[in-house]
N, C-alpha and C positions, 0 to 999 in steps of 0.2 A: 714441737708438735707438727704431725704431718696429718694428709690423707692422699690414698690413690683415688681419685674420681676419673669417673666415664661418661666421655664425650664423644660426640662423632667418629664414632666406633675408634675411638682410641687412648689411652688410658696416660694419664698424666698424676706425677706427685707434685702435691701443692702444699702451700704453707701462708699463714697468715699476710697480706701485705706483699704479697710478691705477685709482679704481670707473668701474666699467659697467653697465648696466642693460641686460638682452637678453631677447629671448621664453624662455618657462617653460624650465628646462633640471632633468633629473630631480638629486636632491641633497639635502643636510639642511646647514644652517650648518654652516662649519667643513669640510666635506669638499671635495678638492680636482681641478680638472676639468680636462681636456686638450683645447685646440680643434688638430685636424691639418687646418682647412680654410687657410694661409697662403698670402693671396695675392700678400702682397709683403713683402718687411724692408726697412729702411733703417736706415742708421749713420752717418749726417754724407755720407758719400759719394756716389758714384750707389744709386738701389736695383735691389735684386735682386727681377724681376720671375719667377712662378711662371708655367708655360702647363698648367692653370689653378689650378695650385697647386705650393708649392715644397717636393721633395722632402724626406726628413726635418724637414723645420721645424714645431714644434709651440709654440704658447702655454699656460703654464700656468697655472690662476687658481684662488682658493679662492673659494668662496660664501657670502658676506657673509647673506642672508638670502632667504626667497621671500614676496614678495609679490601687490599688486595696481597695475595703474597706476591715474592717475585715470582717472574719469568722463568716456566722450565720448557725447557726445547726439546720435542722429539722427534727426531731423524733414523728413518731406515733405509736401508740401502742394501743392496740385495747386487754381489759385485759380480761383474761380467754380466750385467743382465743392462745396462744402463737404466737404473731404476733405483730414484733416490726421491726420498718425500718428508718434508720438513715440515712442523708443525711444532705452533706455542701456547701452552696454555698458563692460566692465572687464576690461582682458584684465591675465591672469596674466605675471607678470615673476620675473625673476631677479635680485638684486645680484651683482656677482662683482668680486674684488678681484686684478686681474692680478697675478702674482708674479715670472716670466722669461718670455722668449723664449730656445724652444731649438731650432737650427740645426745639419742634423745627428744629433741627439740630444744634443749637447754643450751646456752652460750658454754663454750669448754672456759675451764679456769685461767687461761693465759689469754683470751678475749676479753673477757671481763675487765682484767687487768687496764686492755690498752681501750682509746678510746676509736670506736669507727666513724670513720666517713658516713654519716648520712647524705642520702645525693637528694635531689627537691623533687624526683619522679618515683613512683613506686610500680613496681610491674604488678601490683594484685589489685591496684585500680581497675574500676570495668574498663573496657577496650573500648574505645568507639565504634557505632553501630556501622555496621558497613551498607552503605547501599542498592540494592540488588536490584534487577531490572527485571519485569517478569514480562517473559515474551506470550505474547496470544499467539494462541494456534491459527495456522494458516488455513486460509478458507478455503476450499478445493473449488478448481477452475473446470467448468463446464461448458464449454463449447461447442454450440452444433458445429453442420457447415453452413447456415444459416448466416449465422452471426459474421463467420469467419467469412464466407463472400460480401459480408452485407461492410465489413471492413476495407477487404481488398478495392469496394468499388469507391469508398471514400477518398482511399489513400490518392495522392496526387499523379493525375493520368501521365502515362508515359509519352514522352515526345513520338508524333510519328514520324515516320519518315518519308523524304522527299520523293517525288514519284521521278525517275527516271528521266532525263529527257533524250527526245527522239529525234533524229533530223529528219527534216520532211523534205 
């Protein structure tokens, strides 16, 4: 028993029990995630193709851990110009650890069979409230030049300076 699911725009076959590695998906280990992008199942038979996705059918996977991928280097160089420019990047991954495929809504019959991993975190618990700051609008600053000399003459006087001296 398979399915093709879609992820971070990229399309992967999966199978009960088996890790995957996929672009960052939001999560903490242990907490468990629903892909409803199914674009095909198969079970020994013909498969059943989705246009462009098959109703009800959901994959469900828990999240193994989040990491980084390796290091990919990109270098151009552009010859007889002296012009070379090196650059690394790491993009952000996801482990996730398939657990069923569900058709329908219903557990497929070769799920049923094995027993799954329950993990102790559910992603359809509410989220925690986040705390938002609410900015006040700024007062608009009016100034005569009133005010603004009545400042200048506060501020601290300037040293004078020494007068000259003269010979006599």
């Amino acid at each position: 028993m398979y399915a093709v699911i879609k992820t971070g725009g990229k399309q992967y076959r999966v199978a009960p029990d088996e890790t995957l590695i996929v672009e960052k998906l939001p999560g903490e280990p242990g907490d468990r995630i629903e892909f409803g992008d199914v674009l095909m199942y198969g079970d020994g038979g013909d498969p059943q193709l989705g246009a462009p996705f098959i109703e009800g059918a959901m994959v469900s996977a828990e999240v193994v851990e989040q990491g980084r991928a390796e290091k990919i280097i990109i270098f151009k160089k552009k010859r007889r110009q002296n012009y070379r420019r090196r650059n690394g990047h790491r993009q952000y991954v996801t482990t996730v650890r398939i657990l069923d495929i569900l058709l329908d809504g219903k557990r497929s019959q070769a799920a049923t069979a094995k027993p799954t991993r329950e993990s102790g975190t559910n992603s359809e618990a509410p989220a925690p409230e986040k705390k938002t700051r609410v900015k006040k609008p700024a007062e608009p600053v009016v100034e005569t030049q009133a005010d603004v000399a009545a400042e200048v003459a506060e501020a601290k006087p300037r040293a004078q300076k020494k007068p000259k001296k003269t010979e006599e």
